[in-house]
C-alpha positions as CSV (number, residue, x, y, z in Angstrom):
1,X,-15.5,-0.4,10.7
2,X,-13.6,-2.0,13.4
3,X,-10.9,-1.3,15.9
4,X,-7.6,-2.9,15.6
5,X,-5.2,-3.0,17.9
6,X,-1.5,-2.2,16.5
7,X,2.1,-2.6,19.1
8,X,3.6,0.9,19.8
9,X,6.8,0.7,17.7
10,X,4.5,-0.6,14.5
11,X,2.2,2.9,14.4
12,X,5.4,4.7,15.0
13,X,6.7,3.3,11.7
14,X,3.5,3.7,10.2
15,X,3.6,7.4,11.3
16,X,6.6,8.0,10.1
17,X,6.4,5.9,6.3
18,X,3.1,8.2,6.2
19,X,4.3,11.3,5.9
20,X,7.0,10.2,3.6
21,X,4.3,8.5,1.6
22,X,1.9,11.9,2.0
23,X,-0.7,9.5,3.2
24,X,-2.9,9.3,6.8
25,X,-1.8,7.2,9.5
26,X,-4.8,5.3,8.7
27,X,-4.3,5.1,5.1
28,X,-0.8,4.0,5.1
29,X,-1.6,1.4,7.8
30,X,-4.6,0.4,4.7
31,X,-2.3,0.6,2.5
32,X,0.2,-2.0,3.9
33,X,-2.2,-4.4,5.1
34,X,-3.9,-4.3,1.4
35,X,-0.4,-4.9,0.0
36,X,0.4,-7.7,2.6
37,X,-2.9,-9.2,2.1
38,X,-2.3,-9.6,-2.3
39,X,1.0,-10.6,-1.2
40,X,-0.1,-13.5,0.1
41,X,-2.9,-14.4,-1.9
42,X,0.0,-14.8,-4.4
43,X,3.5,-14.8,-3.5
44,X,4.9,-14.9,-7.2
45,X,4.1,-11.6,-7.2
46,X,7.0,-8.7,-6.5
47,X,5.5,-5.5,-4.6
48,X,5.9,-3.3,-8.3
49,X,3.9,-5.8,-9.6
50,X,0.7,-5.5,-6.8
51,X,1.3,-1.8,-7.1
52,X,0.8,-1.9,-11.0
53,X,-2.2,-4.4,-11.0
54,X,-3.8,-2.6,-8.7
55,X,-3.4,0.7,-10.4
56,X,-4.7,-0.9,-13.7
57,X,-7.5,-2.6,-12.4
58,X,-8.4,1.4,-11.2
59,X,-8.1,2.1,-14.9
60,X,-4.7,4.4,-14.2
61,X,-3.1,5.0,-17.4
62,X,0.5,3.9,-17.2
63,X,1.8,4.7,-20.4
64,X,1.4,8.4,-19.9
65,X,3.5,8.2,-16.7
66,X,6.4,6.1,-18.4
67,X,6.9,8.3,-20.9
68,X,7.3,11.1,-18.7
């Protein structure tokens, strides 16, 4: 585990999105650099689309949750 070092106004926003999101500081600021970093390994992809692969390849079941 490293240190990284992040501007002022950026871990406001990330303070802020993460109790919105009911995450840590730390795991929205994970969670957004994850996200960026599928994002650009491919850029075809739309964020719902990340967000659902990544939750199948966790074995999530998404059928429940659309029919709810």
């Amino acid at each position: 585990m490293g240190l990284v070092k992040i501007d002022d106004t950026l871990h406001e926003e990330i303070r802020r999105a993460s109790t919105v999101m009911c995450r840590s500081i730390n795991a929205q600021a994970e969670f957004w650099m994850k996200i960026g970093m599928l994002a650009e390994a491919d850029p075809t992809m739309t964020f719902h689309d990340i967000v659902k692969a990544q939750l199948e390849a966790a074995d999530v079941c998404l059928a429940s949750a659309a029919a709810a």
